[in-house]
C-alpha positions in Angstrom: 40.8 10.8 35.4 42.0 13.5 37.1 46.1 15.2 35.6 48.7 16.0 38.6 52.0 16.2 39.5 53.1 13.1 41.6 55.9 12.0 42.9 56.7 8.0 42.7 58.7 6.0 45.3 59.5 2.5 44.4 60.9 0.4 47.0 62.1 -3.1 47.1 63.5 -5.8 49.0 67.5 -6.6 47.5 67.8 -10.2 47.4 64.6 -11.5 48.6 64.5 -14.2 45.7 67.8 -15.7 46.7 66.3 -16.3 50.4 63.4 -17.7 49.4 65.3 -21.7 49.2 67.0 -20.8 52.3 64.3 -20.1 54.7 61.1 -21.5 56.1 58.1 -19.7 54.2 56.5 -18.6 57.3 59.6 -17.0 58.3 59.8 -15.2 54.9 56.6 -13.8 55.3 57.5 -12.7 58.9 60.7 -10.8 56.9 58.5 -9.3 54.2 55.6 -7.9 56.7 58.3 -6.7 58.4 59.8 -4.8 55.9 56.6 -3.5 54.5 55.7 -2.4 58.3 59.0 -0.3 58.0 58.2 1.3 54.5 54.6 2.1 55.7 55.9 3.7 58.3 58.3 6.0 56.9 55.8 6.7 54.4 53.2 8.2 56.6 55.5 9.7 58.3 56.1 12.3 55.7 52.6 12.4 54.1 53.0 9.6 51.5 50.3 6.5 50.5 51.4 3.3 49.9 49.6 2.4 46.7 50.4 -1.0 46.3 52.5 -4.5 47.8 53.7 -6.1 45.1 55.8 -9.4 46.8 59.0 -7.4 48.0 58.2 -4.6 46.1 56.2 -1.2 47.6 54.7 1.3 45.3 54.3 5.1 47.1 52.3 8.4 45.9 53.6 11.5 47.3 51.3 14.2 46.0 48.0 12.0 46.0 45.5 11.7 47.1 46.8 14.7 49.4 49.2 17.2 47.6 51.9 19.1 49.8 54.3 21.8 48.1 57.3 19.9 49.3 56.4 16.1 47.9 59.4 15.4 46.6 61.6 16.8 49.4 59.2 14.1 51.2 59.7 11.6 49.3 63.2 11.4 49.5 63.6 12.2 53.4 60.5 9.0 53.4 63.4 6.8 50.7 66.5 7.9 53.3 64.3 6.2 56.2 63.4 3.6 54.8 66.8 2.8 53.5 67.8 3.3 57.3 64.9 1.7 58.8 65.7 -1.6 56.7 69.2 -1.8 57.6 68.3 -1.2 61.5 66.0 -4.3 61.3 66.3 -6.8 63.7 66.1 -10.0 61.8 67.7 -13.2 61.7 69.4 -12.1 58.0 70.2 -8.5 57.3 68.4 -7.2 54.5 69.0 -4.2 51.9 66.3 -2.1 50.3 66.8 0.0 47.3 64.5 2.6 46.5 63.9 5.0 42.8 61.5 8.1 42.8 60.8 10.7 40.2 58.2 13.3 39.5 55.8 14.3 36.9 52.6 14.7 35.4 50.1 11.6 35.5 46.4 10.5 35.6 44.7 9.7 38.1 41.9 7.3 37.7 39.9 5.3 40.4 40.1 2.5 43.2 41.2 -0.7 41.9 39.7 -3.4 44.3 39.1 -2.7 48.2 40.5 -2.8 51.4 44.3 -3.6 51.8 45.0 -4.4 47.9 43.4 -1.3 47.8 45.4 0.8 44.6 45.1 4.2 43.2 45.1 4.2 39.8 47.7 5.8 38.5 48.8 5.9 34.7 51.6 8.0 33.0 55.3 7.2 32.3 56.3 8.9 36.5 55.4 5.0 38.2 57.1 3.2 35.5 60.4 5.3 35.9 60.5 5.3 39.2 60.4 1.6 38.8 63.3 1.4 37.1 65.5 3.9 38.9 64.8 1.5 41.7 66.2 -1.4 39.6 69.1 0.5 38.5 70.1 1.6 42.6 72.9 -0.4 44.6 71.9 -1.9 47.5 70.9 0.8 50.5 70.9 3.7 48.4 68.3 6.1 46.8 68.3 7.3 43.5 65.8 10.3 41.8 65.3 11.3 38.3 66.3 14.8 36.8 62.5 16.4 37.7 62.4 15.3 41.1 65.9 16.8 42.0 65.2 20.2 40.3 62.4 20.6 43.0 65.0 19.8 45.9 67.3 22.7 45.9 69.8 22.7 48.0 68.0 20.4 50.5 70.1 17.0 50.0 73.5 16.1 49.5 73.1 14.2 45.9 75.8 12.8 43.3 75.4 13.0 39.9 75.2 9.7 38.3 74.8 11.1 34.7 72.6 9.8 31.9 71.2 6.2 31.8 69.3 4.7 29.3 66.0 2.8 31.3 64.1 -0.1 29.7 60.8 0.8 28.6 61.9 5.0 29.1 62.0 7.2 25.9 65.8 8.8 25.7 68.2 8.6 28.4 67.6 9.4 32.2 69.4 12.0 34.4 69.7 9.9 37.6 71.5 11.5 41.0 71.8 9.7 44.3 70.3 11.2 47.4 72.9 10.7 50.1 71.0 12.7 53.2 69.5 15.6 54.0 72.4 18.6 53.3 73.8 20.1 56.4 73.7 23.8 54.5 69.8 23.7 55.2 70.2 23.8 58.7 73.4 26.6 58.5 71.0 28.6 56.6 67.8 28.1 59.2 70.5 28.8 61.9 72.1 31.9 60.3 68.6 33.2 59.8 67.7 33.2 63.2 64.7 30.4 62.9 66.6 27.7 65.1 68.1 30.0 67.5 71.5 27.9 68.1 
């Protein structure tokens, strides 16, 4: 195994469970392709890899197999549209996604299986957190872990959710939400004469 910094974007479905009585299986599937479409493609968008499906759940590398200085800035712009992309969806309920990322040192091991179950194997505490960040966000919202918003700067507008203690996470977790990409970023490209406005 190879050690790297990653960055991990869990996503999942809000409420998927409570549909399943409720709606033909066929058209579940339909919903759930749907919604992985829409995190696939926010993901490649910004340079991520889906890793894994997991029923309503989407596992995301930033930082592997291809590393980019900016992964975590990508990752949450890739959470924000997703988030968006979700609630935009035409379909015949509306649905919510929630997403958790956070950054830091794990090993990376082999393929596991082929083709589309395809995973990367990844093995360190960064997946697991960002697992439960996700379980900890409200509906439509994003939230990061402490080392993912220290490599941010002043790129998003976050709030400060303090401390939570995480299930299966030594000591407690600085969590912030990521409401959008800050306006001050583009003042500061504008002031310094790269847009031209």
């Amino acid at each position: 195994g190879e050690r790297r910094q990653v960055t991990v974007m869990f996503s999942d479905l809000v409420g998927s469970t409570a549909l399943s009585p409720q709606m033909d299986p066929e058209d579940l599937l339909e919903l759930n392709s749907a919604y992985h479409k829409c995190v696939a493609e926010a993901v490649r968008r910004f340079g991520g890899f889906v890793a894994r499906y997991f029923g309503d759940g989407v596992l995301v590398y930033f930082g592997y197999p291809e590393a980019h200085e900016d992964d975590a800035d990508r990752a949450v712009r890739a959470g924000l549209e997703v988030i968006a992309s979700v609630i935009a969806l035409k379909t015949p309920v509306s649905l919510q996604a929630r997403v958790g990322i956070a950054t830091g040192l794990a090993v990376v091991g082999d393929l596991i299986e082929s083709g589309d179950g395809q995973e990367r194997g990844i093995v360190g505490e960064t997946p697991n957190l960002a697992a439960r960040l996700q379980e900890i966000a409200e509906p439509n919202t994003v939230v990061i872990a402490e080392a993912t918003r220290s490599l941010l700067g002043n790129l998003f507008e976050l709030k400060d959710l303090g401390t939570r203690d995480l299930k299966g996470i030594p000591g407690p977790v600085h969590t912030c939400l990521a409401l959008r990409p800050s306006t001050l970023e583009s003042r500061d490209l504008v002031n310094a004469g790269v847009l031209g406005l």
